[in-house]
C-alpha positions in Angstrom: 151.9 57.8 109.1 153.9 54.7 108.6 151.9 51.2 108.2 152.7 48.2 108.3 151.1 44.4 106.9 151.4 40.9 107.8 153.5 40.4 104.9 156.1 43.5 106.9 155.6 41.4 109.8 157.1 38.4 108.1 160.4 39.8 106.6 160.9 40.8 109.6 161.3 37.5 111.0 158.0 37.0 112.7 155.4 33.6 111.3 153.0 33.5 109.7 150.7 33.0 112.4 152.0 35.4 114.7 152.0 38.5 112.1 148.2 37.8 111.5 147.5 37.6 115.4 150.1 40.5 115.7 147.9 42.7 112.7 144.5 41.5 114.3 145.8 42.7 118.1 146.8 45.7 116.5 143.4 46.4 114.9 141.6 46.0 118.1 143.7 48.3 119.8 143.1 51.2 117.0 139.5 50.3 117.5 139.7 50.9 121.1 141.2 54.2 120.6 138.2 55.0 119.0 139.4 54.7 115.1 136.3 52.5 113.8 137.8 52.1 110.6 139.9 49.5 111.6 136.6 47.1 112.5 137.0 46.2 108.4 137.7 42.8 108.1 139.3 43.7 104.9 141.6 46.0 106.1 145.6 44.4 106.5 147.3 47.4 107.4 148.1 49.4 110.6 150.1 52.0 111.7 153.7 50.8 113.2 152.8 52.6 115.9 150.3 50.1 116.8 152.1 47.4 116.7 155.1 49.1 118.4 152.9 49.2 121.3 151.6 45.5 121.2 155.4 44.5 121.1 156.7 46.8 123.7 159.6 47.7 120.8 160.6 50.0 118.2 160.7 48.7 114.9 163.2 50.3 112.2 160.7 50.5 109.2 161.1 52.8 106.6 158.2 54.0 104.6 157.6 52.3 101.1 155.7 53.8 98.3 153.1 50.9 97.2 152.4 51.2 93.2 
């Protein structure tokens, strides 16, 4: 599964502002879908797919290895 950050969010163009609203939408919806793990407060990442759906587009995002 792909994720994706705020940080993601903002090289891709988007503010600051909007990424972390964008992230926090995208977190609620995963916890709707019954996935509690995303209620962490902690937690900055979410599938693309989730935020794919928030945005009504398809983002081009290739998968990075984090070290």
């Amino acid at each position: 599964m792909v994720t994706i950050t705020k940080h993601d969010l903002i090289e891709l163009g988007y503010g600051t502002s909007q990424s972390a609203s964008i992230i926090r939408l995208a977190k609620c919806l995963m916890v709707e879908k019954g996935f509690a793990y995303y209620c962490s407060k902690r937690l900055a990442r979410v599938p693309v797919s989730a935020v794919e759906e928030i945005l009504g587009i398809n983002l081009e995002i290739e998968e990075k290895i984090h070290a």
